[in-house]
N, C-alpha and C positions, 0 to 999 in steps of 0.2 A: 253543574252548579258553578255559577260566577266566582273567583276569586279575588281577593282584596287584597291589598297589604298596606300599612299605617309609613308615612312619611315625613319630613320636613321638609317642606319645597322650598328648593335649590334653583332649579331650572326657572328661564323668562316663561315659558309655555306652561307651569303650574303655577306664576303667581297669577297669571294672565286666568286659570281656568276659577282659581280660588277665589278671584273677586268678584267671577261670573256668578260661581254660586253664591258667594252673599247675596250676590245683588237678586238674584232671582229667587233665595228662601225668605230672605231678611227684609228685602226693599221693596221690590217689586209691587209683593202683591199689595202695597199701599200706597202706590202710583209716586213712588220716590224718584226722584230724578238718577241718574247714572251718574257711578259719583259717589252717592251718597253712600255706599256702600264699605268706601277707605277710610281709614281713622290717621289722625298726622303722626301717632305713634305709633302704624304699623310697625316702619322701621326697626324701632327698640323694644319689640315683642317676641317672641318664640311663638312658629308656626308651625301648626301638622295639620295633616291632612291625608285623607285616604285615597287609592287611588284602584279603579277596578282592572281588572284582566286586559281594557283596552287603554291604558294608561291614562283613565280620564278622571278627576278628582270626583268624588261623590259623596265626600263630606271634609267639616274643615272645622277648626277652632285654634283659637293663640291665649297666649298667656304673658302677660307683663308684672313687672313690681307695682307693686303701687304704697306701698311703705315699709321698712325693715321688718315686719313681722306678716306681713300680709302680699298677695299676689294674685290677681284679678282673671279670671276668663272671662274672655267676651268671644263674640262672632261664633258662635256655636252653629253649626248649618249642616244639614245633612238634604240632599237632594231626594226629594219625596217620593220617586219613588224605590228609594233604597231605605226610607224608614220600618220602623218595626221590626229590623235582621239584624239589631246589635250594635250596628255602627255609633250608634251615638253613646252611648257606655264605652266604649271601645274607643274613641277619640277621645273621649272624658278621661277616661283612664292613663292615655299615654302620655297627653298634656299635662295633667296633674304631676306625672313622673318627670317630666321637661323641667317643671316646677322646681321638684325636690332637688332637682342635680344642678338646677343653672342659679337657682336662688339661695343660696345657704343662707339659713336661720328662718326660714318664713315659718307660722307657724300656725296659717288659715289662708284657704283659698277662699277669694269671694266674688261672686257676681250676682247679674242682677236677671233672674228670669222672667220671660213671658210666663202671664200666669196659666198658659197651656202645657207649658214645662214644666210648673213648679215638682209635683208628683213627680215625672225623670228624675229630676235632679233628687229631692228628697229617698226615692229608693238608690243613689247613689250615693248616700250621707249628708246630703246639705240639710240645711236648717233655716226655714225661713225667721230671718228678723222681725224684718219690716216689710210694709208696699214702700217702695222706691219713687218709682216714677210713671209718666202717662208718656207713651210715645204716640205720635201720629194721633196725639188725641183720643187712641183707641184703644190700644195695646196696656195694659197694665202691668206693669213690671215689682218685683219682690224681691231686695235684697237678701240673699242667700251666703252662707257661710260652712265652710265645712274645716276640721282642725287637719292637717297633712300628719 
């Protein structure tokens, strides 16, 4: 049975792999340019990501401030055919924990899911607000909330 272990990529060869997988769960399949996949506050974000037995990332997400009581995940990605084994609860998990210890005082995570996610996330504790937004014209997204 494959083995995983959850990380913060440190190394050029895991940012390198992390933004492969964006680009290939997140972008791609909606004929996004390359690219399209980086945000200008990677930077000032908290990264993890998982990485299997051959040291190759196979799922990712980061986490930022986004105001004194609240702290944002975005880029949630799991390479598909590693879905449905856990990972994605498992990533959600560790980040949210990245959260707790690098942001004192926050006191809600919140992002914005695809409405094929919303269900993940909700068996995770979120809470959908609102519909958010329309990406690629296609995708509908749902601001979500969970208390830390």
């Amino acid at each position: 049975m494959p083995q995983w272990k959850i990380i913060q990529p440190q190394h050029p060869t895991h940012w390198e792999q992390v933004m492969k997988l964006r680009f290939k769960v997140l972008r791609e399949p909606w004929n996004q340019p390359e690219g399209s996949e980086r945000s200008e506050d990677d930077k000032e974000s908290i990264h993890s990501a998982i990485l299997d037995d051959s040291h190759s990332i196979i799922a990712t997400a980061r986490i930022n401030r986004i105001s004194e009581k609240q702290a944002q995940i975005r880029f949630m990605a799991v390479d598909p055919i590693w879905q449905g084994k856990g990972l994605g609860q498992a990533i959600l998990r560790f980040t949210e924990g990245l959260g707790r210890r690098h942001y004192h005082g926050i006191e809600h995570y919140v992002l914005h899911a695809r409405e094929h996610a919303v269900t993940f996330y909700e068996k995770n504790g979120y809470q959908v607000v609102d519909p958010s937004y329309l990406l690629f014209d296609s995708i509908q997204h749902y601001l979500m909330i969970k208390a830390v």
